[in-house]
C-alpha positions as CSV (number, residue, x, y, z in Angstrom):
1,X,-3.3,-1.5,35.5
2,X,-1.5,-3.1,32.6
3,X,1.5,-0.9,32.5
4,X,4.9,-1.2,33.4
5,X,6.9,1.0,36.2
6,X,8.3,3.9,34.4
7,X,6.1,3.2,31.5
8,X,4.5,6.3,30.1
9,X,0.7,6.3,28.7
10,X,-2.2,8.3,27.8
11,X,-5.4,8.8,29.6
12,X,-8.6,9.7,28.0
13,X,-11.2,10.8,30.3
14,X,-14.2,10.2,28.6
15,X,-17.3,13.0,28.6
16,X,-20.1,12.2,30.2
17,X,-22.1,10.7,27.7
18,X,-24.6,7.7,27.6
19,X,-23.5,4.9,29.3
20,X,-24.5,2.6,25.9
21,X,-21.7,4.7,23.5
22,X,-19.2,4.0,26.7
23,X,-19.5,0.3,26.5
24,X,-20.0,0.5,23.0
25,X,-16.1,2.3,22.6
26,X,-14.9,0.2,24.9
27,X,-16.3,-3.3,23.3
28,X,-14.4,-2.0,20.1
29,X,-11.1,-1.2,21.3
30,X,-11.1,-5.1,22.8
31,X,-12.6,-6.0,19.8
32,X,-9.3,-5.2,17.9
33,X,-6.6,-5.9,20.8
34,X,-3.7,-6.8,18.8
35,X,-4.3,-5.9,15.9
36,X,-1.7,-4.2,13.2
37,X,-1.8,-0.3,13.9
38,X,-4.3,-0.4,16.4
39,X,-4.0,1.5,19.3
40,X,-3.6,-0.5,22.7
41,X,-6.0,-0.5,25.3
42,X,-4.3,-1.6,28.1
43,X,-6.9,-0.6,31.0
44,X,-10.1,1.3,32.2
45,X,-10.6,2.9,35.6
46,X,-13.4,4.9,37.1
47,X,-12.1,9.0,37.2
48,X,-12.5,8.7,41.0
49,X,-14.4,12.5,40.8
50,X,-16.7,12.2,38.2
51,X,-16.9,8.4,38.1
52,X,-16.7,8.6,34.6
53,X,-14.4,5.9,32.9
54,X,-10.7,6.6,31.9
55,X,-9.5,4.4,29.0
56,X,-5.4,3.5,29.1
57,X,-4.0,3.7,25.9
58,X,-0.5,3.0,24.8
59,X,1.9,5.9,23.9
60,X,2.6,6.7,20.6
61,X,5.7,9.6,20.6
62,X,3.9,11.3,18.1
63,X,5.0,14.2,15.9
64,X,2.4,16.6,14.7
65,X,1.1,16.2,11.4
66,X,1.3,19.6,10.1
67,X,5.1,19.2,10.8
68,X,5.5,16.0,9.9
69,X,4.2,15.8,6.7
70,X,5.5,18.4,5.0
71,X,9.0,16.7,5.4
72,X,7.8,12.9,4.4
73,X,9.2,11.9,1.0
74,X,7.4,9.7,-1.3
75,X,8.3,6.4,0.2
76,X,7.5,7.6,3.8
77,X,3.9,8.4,2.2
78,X,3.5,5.4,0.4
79,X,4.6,3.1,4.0
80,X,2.7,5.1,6.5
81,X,-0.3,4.8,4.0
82,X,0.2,1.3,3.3
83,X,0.2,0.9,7.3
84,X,-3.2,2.8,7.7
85,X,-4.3,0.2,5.2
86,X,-3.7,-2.3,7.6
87,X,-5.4,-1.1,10.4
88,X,-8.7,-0.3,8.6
89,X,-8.8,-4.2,7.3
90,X,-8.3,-5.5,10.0
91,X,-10.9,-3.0,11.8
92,X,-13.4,-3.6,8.6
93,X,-12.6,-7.6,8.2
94,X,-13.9,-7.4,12.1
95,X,-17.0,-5.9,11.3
96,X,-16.4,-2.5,12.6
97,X,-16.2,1.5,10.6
98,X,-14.2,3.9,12.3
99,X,-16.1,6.8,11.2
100,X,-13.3,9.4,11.8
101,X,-10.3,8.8,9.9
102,X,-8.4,11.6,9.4
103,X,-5.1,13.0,10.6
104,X,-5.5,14.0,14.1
105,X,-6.4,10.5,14.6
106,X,-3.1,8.7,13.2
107,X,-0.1,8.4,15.3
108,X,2.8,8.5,14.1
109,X,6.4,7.7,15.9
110,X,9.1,8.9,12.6
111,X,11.7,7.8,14.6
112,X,10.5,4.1,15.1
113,X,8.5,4.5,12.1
114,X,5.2,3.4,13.6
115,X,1.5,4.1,13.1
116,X,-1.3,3.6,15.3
117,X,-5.0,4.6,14.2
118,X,-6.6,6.1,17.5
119,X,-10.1,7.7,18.8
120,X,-12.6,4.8,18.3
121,X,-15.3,7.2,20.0
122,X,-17.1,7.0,16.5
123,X,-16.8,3.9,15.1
124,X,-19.2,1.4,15.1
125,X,-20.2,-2.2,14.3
126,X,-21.4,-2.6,10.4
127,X,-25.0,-4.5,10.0
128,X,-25.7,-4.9,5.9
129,X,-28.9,-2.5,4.8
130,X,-28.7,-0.5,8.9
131,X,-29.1,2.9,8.6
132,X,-26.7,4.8,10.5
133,X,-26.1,8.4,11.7
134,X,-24.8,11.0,9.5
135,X,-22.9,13.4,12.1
136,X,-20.3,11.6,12.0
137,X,-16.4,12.0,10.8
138,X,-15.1,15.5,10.5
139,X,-16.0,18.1,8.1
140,X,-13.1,18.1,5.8
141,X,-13.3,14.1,5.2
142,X,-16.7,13.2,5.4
143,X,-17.7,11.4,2.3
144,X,-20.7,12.4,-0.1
145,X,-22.9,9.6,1.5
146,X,-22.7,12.0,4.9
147,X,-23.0,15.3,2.9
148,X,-25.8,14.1,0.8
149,X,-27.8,12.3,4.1
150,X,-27.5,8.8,2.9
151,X,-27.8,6.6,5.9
152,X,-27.2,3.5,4.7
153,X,-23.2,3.9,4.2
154,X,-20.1,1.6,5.2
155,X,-16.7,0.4,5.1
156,X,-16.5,3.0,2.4
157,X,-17.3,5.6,4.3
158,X,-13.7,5.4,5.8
159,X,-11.7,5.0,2.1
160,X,-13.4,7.9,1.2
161,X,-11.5,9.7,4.3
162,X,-8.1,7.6,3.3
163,X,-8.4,8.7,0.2
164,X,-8.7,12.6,1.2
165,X,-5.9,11.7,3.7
166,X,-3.6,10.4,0.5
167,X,-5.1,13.2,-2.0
168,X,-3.8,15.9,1.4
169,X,-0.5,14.1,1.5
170,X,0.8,13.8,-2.1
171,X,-0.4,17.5,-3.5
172,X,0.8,19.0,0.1
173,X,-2.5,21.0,0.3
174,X,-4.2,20.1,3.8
175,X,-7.1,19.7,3.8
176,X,-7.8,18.6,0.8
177,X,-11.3,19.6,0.4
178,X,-11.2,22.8,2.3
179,X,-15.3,23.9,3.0
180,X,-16.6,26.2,5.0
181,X,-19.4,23.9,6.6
182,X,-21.0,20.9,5.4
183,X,-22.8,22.1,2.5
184,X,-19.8,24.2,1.7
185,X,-18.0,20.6,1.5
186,X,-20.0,19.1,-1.1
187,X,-20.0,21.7,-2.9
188,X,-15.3,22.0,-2.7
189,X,-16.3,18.0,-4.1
190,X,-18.3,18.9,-6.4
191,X,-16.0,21.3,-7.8
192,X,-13.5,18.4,-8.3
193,X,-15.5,15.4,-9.2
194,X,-18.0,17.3,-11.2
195,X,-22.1,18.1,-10.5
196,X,-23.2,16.0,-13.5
197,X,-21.5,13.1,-12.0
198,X,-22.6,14.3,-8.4
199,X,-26.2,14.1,-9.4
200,X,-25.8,10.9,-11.2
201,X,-25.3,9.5,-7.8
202,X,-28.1,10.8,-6.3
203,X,-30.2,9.3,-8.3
204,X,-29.1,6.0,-8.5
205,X,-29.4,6.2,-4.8
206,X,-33.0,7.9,-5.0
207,X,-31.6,10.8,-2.7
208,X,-32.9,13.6,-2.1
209,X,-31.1,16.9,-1.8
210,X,-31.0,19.6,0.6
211,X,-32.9,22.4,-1.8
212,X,-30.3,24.7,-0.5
213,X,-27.9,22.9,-2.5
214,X,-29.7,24.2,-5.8
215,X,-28.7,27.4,-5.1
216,X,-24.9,26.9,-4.5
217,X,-24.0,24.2,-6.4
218,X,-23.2,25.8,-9.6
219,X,-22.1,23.3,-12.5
220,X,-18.8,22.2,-12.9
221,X,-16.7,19.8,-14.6
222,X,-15.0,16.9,-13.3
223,X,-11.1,18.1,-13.1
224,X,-7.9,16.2,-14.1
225,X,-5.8,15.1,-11.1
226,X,-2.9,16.4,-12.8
227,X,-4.2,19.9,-12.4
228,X,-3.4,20.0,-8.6
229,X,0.5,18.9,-9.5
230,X,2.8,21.7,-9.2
231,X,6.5,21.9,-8.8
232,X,6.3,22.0,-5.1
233,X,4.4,18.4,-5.1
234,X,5.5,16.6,-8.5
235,X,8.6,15.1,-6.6
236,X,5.6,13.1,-4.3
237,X,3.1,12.4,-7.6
238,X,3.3,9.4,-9.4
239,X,1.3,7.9,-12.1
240,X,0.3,4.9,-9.7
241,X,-0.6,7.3,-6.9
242,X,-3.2,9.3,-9.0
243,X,-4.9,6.2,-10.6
244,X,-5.2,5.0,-6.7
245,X,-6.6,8.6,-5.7
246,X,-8.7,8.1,-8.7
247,X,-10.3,4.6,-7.4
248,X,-11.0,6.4,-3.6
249,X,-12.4,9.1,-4.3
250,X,-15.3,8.3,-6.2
251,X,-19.2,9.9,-5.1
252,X,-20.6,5.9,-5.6
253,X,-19.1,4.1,-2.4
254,X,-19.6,0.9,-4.0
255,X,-16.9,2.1,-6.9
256,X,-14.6,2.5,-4.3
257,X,-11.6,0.0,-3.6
258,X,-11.9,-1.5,-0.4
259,X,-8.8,-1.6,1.9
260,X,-7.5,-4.6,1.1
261,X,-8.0,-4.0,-3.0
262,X,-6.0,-0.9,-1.9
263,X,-3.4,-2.8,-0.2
264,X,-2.8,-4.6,-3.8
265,X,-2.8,-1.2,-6.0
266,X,0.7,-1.1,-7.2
267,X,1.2,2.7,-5.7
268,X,2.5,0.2,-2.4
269,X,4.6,-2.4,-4.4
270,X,8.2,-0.3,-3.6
271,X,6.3,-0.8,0.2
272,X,6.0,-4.4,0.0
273,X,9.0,-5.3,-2.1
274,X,11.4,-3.7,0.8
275,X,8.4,-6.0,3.5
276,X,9.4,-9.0,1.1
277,X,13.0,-8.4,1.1
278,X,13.5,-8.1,4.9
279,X,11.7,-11.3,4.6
280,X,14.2,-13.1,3.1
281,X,16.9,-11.9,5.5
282,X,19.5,-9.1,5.5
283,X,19.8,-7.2,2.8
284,X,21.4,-3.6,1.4
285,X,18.0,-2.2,0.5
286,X,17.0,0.5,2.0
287,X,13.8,2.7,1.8
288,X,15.6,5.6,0.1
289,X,17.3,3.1,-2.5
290,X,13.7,1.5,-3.4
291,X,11.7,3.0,-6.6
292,X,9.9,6.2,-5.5
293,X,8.2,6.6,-8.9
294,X,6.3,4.6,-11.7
295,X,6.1,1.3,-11.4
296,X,6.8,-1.0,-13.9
297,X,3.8,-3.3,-13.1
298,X,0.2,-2.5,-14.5
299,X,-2.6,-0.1,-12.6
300,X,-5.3,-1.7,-10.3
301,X,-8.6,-2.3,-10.7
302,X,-11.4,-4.1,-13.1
303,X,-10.0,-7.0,-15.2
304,X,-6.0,-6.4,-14.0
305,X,-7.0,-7.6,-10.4
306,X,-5.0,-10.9,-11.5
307,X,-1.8,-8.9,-13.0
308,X,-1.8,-7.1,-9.5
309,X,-1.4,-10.3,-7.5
310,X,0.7,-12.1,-10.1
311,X,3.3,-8.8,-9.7
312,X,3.1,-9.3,-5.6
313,X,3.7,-12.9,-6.3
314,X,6.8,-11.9,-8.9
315,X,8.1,-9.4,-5.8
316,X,7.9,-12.3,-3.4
317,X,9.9,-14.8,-5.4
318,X,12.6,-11.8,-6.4
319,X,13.1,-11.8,-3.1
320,X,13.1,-15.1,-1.6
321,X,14.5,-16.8,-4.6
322,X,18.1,-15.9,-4.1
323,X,17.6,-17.1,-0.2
324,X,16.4,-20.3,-1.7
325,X,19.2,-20.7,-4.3
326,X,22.0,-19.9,-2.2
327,X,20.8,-23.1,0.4
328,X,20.9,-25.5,-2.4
């Protein structure tokens, strides 16, 4: 076993399932050894009673999040967000959905300020036009795709969860989308995004459904994400923060950023610009001294993909330049 002496990890004994989603668990997790915020497998042994596999994992001294984030302040969001953005493109640029992101599933050390995305059970390699099973990911962030029984979903699938994740974390009201079972779900969505846009999407993606839906729908109107800011939350809402809720949580998974695009939304630049400055060498800056609210670079998306990187680029040079100058 690839663990030191006094070393502490965690063991998950897997249920006795098919021997294919097993292999299949375990060909992911070595799929994405080393990679950032992914949890470590460091071994698997045979449960000598059952002779079921037992996957080694790293530990994580995690805090739970129902206490955790209720004390995070806006930077702390914005980092550990930033850093769950890093494990789903790396996970996503190697082919693979995790299918169950949600907060159960993120680790989280405050004290070392590490993040590992854990339970792969779910995930799965992504084949373009592959239909794929809809019981997956839990209730309260399962995307439309799921609700609706659109099969042929991906990457996206996981934003959609971020993006409930972020929408949980910044209005403090967890879950976000609170329903009572799966139609129930669509239907707490709906209520949000609005049913004319909701069956817009439907059918552009010829989808049928469920005919139960007809009879608890309802119609309602898209809401404002402003109307879930209150004075309990406004200290964690920001204008970048909303327009990157805006761009996640969209019904049409191809409108959706991808987690790289989301990586670039401005909403992380106070992230980056204390990455960049550490960078550079020591420095004074310190997470609680860094801008918490608007920034003063323009919003993601469409035609302003450019200005986002060109503002990255301005961050980097702010803070390498004074290294370079003081050499010369």
């Amino acid at each position: 076993m690839n663990v030191g002496a006094g070393e502490k990890c965690v063991i998950k004994i897997l249920k006795p399932v098919k021997k294919k989603k097993i292999k299949r668990e375990i060909k992911i997790l070595e799929n994405l050894r080393g990679g950032p915020n992914i949890i470590a497998l460091l071994d698997v042994v045979k449960d000598p009673w059952s002779r079921t596999p037992a996957l080694i994992f790293e530990y994580v001294d995690n805090t739970d999040f129902k206490t955790l984030y209720q004390k995070l302040t806006d930077y702390d969001i914005r980092y550990y967000l930033y850093e769950l953005l890093r494990a789903l493109d790396y996970s996503h640029s190697m082919g693979i959905m995790h299918r169950d992101v949600k907060p159960h599933n993120v680790m989280i050390d405050h004290s070392h300020r590490k993040l590992r995305l854990i339970d792969w059970g779910l995930a799965e390699f992504y084949h373009p036009g592959q239909g794929y099973n809809v019981r997956v990911s839990s209730r309260y962030f399962k995307g439309p795709e799921l609700l609706a029984d659109y099969q042929e979903y991906d990457y996206s699938l996981d934003m959609w969860s971020f993006g409930c994740m972020l929408a949980s974390m910044i209005f403090r009201k967890e879950p976000f989308f609170h329903g009572h079972d799966n139609y129930d779900q669509l239907v707490r969505i709906a209520k949000v995004l609005g049913t004319e846009e909701l069956h817009d999407y439907v059918e552009r993606y010829k989808i049928d459904l469920d005919p139960r839906y007809s009879d608890i729908l309802g119609r309602h109107s898209r809401k404002r994400w402003e109307k879930f800011v209150h004075s309990e939350n406004q200290h964690l809402v920001s204008r970048e923060a909303l327009d990157l809720l805006d761009k996640l949580l969209r019904y049409d998974h191809r409108e959706r950023l991808s987690a790289r695009e989301a990586m670039e939304h401005p909403y992380f630049y106070p992230v980056l610009k204390e990455a960049a400055m550490n960078a550079a060498g020591p420095t004074n800056v310190t997470p609680s001294s860094l801008p918490s609210g608007a920034s003063p670079f323009p919003i993601a998306g469409g035609p302003e993909t450019q200005q986002v990187r060109e503002g990255l680029q301005d961050i980097r040079e702010e803070a390498t330049g004074g290294a370079q100058n003081g050499s010369q």
